[in-house]
PDB file of N, CA, C and O in Angstrom:
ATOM      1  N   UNK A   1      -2.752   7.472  -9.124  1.00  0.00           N
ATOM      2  CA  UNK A   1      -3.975   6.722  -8.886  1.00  0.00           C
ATOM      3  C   UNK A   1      -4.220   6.685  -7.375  1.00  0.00           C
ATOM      4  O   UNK A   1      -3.609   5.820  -6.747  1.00  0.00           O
ATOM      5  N   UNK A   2      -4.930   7.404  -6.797  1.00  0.00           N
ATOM      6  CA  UNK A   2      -5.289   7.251  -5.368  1.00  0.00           C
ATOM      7  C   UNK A   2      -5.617   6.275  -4.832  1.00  0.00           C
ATOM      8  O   UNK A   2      -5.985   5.512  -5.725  1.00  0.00           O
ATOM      9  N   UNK A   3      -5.690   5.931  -4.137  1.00  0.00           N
ATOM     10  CA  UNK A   3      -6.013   4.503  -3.340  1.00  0.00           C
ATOM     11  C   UNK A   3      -7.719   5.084  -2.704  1.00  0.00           C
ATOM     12  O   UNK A   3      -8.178   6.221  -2.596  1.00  0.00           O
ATOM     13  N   UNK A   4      -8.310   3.727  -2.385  1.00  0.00           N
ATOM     14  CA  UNK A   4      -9.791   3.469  -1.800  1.00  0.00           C
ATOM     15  C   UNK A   4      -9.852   3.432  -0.593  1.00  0.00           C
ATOM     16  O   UNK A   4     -10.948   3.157  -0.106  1.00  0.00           O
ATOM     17  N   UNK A   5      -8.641   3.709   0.356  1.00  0.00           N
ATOM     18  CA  UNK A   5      -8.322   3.357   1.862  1.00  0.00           C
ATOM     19  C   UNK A   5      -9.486   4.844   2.367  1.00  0.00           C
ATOM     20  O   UNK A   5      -9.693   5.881   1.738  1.00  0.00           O
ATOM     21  N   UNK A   6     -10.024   4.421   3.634  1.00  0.00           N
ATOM     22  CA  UNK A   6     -10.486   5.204   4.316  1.00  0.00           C
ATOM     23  C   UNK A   6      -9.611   6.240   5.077  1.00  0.00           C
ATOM     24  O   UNK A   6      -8.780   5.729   5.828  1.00  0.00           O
ATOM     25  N   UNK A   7      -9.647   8.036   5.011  1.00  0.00           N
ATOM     26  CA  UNK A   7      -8.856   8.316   5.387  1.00  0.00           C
ATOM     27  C   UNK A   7      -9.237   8.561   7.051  1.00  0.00           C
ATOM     28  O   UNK A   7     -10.391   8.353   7.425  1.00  0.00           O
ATOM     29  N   UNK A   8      -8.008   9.093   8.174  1.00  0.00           N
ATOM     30  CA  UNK A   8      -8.113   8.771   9.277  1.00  0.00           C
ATOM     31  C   UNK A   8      -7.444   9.935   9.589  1.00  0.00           C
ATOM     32  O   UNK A   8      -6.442  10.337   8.997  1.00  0.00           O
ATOM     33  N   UNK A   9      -8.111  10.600  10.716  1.00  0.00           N
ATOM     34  CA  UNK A   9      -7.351  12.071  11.032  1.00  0.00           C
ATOM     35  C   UNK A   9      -6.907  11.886  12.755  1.00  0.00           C
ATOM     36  O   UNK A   9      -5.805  12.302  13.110  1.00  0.00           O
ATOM     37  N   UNK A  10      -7.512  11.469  13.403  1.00  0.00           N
ATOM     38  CA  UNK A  10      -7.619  11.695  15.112  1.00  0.00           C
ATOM     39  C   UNK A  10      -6.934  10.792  15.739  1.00  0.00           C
ATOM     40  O   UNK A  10      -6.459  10.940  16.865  1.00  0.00           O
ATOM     41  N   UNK A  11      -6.788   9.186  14.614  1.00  0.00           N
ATOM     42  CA  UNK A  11      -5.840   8.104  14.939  1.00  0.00           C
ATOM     43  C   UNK A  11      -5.238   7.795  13.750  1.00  0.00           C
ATOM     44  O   UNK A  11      -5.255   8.323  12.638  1.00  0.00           O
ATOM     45  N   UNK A  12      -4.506   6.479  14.383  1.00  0.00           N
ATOM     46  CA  UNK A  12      -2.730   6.358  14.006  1.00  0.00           C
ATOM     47  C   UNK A  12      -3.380   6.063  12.663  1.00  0.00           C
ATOM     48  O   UNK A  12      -4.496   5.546  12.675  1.00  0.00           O
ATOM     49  N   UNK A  13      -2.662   6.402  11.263  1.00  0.00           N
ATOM     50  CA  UNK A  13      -2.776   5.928  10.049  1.00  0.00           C
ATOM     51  C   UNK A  13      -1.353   5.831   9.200  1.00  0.00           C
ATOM     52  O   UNK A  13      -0.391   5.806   9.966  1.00  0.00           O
ATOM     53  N   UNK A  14      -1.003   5.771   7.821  1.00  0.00           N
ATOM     54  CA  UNK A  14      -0.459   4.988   6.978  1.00  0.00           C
ATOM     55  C   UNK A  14      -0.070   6.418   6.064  1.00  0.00           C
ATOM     56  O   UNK A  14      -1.020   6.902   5.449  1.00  0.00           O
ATOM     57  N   UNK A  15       0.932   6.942   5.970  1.00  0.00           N
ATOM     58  CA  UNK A  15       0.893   8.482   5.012  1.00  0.00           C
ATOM     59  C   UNK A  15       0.276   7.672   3.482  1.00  0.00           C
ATOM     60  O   UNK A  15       0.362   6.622   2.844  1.00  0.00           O
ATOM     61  N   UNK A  16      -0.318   8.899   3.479  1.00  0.00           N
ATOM     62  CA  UNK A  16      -1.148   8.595   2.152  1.00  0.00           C
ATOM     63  C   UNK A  16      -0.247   8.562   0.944  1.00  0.00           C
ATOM     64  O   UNK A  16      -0.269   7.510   0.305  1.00  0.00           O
ATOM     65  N   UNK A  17       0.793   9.837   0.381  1.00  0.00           N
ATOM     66  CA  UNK A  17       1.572   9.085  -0.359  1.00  0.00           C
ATOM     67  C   UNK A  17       2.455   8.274  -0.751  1.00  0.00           C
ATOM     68  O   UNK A  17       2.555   7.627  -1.793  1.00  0.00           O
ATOM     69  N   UNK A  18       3.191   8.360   0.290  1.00  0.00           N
ATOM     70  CA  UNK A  18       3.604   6.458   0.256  1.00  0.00           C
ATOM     71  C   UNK A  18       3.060   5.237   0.365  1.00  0.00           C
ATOM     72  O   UNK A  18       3.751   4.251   0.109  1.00  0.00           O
ATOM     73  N   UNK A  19       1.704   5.106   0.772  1.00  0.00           N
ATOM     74  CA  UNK A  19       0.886   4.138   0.384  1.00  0.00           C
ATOM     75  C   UNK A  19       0.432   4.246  -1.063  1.00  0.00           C
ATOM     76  O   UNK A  19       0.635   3.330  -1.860  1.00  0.00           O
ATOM     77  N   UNK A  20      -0.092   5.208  -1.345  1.00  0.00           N
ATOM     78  CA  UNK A  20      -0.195   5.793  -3.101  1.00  0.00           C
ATOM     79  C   UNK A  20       0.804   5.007  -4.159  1.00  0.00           C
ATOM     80  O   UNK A  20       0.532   4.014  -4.834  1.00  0.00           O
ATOM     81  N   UNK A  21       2.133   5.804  -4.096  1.00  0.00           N
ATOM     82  CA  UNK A  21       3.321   5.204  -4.473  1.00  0.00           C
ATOM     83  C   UNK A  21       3.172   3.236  -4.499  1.00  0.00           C
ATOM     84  O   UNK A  21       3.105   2.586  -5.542  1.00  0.00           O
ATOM     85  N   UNK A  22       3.150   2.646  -3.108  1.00  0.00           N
ATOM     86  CA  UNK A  22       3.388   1.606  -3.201  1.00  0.00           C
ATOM     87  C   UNK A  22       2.093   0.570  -3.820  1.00  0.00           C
ATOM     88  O   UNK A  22       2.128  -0.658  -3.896  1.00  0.00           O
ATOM     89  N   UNK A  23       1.300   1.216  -4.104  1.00  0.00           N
ATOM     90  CA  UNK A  23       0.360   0.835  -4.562  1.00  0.00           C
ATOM     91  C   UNK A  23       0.036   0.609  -6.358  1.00  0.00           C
ATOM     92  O   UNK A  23      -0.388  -0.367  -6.978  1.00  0.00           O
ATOM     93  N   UNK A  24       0.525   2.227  -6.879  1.00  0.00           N
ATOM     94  CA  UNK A  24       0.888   2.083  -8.222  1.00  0.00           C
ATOM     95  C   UNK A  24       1.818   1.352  -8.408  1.00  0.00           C
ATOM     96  O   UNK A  24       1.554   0.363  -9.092  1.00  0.00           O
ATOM     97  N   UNK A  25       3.196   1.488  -7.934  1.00  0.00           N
ATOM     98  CA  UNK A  25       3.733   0.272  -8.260  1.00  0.00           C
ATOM     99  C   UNK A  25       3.374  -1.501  -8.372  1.00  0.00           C
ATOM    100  O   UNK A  25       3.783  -2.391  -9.118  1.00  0.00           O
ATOM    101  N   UNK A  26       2.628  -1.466  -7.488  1.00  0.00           N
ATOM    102  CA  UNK A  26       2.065  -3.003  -7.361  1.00  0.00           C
ATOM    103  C   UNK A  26       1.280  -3.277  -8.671  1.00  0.00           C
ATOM    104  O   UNK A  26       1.417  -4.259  -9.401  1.00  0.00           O
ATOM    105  N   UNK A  27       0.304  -2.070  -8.860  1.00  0.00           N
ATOM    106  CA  UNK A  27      -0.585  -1.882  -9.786  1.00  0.00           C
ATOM    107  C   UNK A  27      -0.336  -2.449 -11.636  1.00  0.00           C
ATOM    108  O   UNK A  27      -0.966  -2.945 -12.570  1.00  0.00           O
ATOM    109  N   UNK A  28       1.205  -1.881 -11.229  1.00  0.00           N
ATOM    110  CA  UNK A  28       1.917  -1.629 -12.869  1.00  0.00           C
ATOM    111  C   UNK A  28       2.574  -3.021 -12.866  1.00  0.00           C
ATOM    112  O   UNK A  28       2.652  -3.622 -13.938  1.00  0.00           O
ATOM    113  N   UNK A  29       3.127  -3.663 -11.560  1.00  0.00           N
ATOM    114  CA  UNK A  29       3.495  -4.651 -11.787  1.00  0.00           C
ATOM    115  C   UNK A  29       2.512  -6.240 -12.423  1.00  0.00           C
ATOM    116  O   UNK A  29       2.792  -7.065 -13.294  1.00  0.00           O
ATOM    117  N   UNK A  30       1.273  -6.091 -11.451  1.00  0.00           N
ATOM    118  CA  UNK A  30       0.445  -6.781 -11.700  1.00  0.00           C
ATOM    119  C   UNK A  30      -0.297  -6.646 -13.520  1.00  0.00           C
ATOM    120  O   UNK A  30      -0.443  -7.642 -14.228  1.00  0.00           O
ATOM    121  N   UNK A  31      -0.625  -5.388 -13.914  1.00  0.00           N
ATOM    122  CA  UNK A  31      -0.598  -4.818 -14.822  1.00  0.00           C
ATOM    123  C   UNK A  31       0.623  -5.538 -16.305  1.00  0.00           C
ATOM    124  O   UNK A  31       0.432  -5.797 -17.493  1.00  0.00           O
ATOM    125  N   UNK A  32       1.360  -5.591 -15.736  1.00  0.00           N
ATOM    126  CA  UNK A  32       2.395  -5.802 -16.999  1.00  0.00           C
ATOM    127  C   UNK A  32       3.445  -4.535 -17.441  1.00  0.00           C
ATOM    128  O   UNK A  32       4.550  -4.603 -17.980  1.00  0.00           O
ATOM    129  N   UNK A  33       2.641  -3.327 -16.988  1.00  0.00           N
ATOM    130  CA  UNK A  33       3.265  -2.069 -17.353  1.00  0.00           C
ATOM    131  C   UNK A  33       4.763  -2.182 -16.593  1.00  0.00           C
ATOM    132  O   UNK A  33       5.083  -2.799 -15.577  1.00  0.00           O
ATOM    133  N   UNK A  34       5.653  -1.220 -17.621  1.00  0.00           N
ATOM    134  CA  UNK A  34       6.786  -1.219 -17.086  1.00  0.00           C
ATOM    135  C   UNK A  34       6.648  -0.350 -15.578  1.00  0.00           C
ATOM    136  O   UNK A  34       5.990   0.611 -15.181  1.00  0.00           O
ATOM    137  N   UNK A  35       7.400  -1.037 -15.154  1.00  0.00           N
ATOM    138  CA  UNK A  35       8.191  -0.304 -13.919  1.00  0.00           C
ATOM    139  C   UNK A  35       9.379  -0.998 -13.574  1.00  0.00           C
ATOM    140  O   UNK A  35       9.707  -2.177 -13.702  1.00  0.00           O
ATOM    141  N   UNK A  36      10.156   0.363 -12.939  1.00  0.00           N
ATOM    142  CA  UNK A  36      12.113  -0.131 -12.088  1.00  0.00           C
ATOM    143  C   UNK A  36      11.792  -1.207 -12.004  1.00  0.00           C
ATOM    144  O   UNK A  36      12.048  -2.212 -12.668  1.00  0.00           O
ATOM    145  N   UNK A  37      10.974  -0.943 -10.827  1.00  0.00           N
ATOM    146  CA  UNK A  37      11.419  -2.263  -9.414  1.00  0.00           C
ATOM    147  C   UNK A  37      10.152  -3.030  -9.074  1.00  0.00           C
ATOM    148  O   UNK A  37       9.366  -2.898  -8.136  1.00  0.00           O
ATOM    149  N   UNK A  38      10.181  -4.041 -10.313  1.00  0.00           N
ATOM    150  CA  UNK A  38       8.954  -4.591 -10.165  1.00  0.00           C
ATOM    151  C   UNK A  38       8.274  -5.075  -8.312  1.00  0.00           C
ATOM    152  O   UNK A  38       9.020  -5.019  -7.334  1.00  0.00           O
ATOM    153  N   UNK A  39       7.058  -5.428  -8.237  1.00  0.00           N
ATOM    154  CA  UNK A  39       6.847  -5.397  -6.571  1.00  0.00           C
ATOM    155  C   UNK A  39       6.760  -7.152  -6.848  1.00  0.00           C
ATOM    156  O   UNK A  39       6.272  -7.814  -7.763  1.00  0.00           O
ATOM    157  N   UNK A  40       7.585  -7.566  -5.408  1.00  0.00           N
ATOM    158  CA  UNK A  40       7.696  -9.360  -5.374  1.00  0.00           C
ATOM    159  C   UNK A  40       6.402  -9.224  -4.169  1.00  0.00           C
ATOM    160  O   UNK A  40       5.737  -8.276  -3.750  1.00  0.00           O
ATOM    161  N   UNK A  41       6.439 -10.538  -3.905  1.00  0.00           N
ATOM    162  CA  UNK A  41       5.830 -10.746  -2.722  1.00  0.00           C
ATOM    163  C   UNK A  41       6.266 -10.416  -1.553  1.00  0.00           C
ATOM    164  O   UNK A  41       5.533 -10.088  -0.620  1.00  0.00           O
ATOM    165  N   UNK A  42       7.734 -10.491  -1.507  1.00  0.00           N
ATOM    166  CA  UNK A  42       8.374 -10.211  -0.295  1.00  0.00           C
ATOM    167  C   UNK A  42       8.437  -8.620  -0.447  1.00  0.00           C
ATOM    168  O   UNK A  42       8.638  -7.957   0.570  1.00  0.00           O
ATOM    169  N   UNK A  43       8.343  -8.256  -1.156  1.00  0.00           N
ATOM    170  CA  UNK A  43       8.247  -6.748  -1.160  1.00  0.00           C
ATOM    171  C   UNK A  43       7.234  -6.044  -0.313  1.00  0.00           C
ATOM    172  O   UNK A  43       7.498  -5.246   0.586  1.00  0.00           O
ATOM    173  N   UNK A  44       5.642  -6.557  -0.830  1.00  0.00           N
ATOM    174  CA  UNK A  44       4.637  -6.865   0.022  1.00  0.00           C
ATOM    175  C   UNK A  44       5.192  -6.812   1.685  1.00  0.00           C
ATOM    176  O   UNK A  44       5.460  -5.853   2.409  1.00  0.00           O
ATOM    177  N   UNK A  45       5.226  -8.187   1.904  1.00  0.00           N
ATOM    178  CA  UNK A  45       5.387  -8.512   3.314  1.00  0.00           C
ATOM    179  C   UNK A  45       6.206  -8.268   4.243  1.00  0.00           C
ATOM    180  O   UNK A  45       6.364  -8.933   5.267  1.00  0.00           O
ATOM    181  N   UNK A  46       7.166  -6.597   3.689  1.00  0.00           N
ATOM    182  CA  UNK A  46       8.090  -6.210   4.257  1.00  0.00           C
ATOM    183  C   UNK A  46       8.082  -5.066   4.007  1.00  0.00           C
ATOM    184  O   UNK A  46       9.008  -4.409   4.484  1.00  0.00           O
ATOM    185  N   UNK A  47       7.157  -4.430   3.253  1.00  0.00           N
ATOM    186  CA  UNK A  47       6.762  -2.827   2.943  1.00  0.00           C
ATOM    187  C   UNK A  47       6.365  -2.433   4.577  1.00  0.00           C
ATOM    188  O   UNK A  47       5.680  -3.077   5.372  1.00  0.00           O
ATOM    189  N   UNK A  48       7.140  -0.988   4.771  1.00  0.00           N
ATOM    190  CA  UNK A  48       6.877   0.058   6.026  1.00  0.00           C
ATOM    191  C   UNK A  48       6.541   0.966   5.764  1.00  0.00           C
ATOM    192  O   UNK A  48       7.338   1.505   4.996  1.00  0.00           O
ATOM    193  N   UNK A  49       5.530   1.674   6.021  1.00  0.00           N
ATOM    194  CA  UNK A  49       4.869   3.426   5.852  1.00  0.00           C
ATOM    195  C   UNK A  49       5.253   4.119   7.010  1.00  0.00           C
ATOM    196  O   UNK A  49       5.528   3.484   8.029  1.00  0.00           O
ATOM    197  N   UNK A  50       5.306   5.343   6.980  1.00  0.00           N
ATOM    198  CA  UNK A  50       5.274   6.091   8.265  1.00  0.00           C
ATOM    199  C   UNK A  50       3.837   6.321   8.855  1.00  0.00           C
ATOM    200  O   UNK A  50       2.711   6.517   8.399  1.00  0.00           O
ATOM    201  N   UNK A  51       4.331   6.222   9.896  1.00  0.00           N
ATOM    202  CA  UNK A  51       2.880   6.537  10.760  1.00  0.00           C
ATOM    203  C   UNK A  51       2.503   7.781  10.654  1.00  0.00           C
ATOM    204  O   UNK A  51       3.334   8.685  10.570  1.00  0.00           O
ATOM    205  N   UNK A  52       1.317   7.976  10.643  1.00  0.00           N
ATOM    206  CA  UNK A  52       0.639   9.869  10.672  1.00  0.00           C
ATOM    207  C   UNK A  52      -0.263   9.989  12.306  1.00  0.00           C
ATOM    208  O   UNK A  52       0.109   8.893  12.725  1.00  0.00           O
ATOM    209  N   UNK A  53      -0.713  10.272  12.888  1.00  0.00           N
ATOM    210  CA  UNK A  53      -1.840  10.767  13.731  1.00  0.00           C
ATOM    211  C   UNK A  53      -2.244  12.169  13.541  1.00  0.00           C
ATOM    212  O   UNK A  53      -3.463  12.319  13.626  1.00  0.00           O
ATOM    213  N   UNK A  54      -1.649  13.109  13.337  1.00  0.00           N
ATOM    214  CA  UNK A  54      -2.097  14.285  13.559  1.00  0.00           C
ATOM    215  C   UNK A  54      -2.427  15.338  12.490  1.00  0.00           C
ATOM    216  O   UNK A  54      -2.794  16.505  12.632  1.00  0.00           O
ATOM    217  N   UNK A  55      -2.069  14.197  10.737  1.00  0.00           N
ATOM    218  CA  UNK A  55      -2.437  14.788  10.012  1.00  0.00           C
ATOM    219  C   UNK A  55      -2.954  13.754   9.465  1.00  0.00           C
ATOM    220  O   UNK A  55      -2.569  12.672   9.907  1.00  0.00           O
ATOM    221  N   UNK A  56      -4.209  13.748   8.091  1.00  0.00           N
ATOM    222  CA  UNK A  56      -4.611  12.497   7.644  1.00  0.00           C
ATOM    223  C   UNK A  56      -4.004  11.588   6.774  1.00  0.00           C
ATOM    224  O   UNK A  56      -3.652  12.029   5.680  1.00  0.00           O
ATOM    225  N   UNK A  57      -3.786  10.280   7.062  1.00  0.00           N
ATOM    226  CA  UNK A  57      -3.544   9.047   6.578  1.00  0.00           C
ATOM    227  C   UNK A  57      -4.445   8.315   6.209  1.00  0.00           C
ATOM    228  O   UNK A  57      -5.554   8.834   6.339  1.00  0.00           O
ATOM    229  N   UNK A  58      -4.439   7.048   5.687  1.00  0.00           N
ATOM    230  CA  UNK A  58      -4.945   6.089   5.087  1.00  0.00           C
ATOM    231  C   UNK A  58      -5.292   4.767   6.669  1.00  0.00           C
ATOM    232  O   UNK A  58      -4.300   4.419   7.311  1.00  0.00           O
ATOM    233  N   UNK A  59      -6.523   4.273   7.030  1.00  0.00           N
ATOM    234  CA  UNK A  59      -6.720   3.428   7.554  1.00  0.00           C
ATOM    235  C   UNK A  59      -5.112   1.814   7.709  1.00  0.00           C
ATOM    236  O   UNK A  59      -4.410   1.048   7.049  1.00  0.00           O
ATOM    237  N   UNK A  60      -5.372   2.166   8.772  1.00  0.00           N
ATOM    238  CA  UNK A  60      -4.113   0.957   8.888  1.00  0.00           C
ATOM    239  C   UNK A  60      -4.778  -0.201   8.809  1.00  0.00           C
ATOM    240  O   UNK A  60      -3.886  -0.981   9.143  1.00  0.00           O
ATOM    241  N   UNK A  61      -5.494  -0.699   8.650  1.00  0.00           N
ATOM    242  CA  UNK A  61      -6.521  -2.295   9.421  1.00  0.00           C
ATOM    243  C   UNK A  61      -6.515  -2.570   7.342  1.00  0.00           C
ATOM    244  O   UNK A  61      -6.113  -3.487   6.627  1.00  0.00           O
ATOM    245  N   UNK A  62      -7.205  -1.184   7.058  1.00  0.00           N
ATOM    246  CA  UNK A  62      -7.986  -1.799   5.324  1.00  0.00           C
ATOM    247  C   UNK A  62      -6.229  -1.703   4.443  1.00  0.00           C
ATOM    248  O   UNK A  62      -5.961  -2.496   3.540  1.00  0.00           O
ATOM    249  N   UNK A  63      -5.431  -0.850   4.814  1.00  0.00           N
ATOM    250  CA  UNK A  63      -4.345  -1.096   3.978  1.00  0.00           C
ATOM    251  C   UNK A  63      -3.532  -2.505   4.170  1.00  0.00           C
ATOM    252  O   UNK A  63      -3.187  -3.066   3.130  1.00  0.00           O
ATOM    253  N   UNK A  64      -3.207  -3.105   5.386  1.00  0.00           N
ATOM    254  CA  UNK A  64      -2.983  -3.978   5.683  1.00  0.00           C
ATOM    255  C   UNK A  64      -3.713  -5.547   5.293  1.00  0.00           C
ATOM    256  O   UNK A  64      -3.062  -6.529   4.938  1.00  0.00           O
ATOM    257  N   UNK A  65      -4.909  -5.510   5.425  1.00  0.00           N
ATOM    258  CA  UNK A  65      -5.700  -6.396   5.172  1.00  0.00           C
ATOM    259  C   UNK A  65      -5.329  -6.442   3.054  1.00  0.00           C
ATOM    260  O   UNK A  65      -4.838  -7.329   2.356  1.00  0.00           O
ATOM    261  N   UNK A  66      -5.745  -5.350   2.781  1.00  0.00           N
ATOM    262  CA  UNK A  66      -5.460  -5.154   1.126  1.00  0.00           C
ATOM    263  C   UNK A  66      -3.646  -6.129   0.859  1.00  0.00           C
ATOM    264  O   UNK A  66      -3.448  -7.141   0.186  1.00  0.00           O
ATOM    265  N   UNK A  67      -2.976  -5.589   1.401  1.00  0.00           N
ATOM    266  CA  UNK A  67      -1.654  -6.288   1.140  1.00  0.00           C
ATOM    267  C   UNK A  67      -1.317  -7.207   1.499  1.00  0.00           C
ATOM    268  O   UNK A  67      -0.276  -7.665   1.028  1.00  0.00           O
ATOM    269  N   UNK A  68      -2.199  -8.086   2.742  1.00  0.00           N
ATOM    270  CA  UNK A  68      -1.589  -9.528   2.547  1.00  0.00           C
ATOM    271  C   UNK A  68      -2.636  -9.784   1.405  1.00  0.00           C
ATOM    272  O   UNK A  68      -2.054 -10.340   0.473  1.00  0.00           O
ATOM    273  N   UNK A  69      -3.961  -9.584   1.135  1.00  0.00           N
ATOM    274  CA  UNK A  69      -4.786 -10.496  -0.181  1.00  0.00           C
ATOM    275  C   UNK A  69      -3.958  -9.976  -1.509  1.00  0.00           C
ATOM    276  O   UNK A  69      -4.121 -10.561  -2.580  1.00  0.00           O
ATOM    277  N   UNK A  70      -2.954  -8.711  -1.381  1.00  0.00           N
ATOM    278  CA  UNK A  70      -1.712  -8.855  -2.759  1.00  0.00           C
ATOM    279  C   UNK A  70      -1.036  -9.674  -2.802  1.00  0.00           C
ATOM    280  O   UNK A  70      -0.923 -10.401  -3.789  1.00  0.00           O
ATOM    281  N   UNK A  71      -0.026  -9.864  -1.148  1.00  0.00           N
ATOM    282  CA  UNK A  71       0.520 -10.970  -0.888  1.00  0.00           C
ATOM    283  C   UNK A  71       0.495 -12.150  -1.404  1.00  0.00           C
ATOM    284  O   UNK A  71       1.493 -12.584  -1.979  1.00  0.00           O
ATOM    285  N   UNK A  72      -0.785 -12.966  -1.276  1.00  0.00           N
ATOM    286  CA  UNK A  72      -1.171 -14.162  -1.373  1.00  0.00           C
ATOM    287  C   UNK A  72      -1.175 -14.309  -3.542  1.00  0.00           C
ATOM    288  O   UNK A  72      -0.725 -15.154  -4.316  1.00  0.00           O
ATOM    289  N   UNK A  73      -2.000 -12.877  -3.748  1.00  0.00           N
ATOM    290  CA  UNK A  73      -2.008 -13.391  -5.375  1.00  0.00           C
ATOM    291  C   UNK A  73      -1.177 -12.634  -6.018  1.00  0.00           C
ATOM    292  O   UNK A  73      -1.547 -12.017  -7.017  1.00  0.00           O
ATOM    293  N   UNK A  74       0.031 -12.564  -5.564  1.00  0.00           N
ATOM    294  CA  UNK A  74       1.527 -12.740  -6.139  1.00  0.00           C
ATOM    295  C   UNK A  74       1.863 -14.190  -6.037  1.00  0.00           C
ATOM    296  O   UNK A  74       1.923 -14.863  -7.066  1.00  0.00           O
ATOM    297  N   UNK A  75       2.063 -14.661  -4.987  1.00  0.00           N
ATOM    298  CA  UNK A  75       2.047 -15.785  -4.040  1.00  0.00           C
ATOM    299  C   UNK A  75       1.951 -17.084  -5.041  1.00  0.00           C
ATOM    300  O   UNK A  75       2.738 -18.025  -5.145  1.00  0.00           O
ATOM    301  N   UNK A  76       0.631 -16.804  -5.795  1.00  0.00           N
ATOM    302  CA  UNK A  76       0.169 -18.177  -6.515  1.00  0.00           C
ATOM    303  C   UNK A  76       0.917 -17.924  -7.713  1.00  0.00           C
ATOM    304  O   UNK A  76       0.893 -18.736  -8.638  1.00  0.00           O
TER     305      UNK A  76
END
């Protein structure tokens, strides 16, 4: 399932499939669907991507912003 992040070629961004990845997982968790390692909150607020610049990534500002509002509605 691809993500909605804006992609970013010339500056710093977020590798796209490991944001991908951490995203379905969240997805399946929120979902109900099985997965391993269900995603906590602290999972959230301690998830690291590698940085890209020189090939395209995912916006750092909209992925970030997206995971604390996961953050929060795990949270409740």
């Amino acid at each position: 399932m691809p993500s909605n992040f804006t992609r970013v070629r010339w500056r710093e961004g977020y590798d796209i499939d490991e944001v991908d990845a951490f995203i379905e997982r969240l997805a399946a968790t929120v979902e109900g669907r099985y997965v391993d390692t269900p995603v906590t909150a602290a999972d959230i607020r301690n998830v690291s991507f590698t940085p890209t610049r020189l090939r395209e990534g995912y916006a750092i500002d909209e992925v970030d912003t997206f995971l604390d509002q996961a953050e929060r509605g795990l949270s409740q």
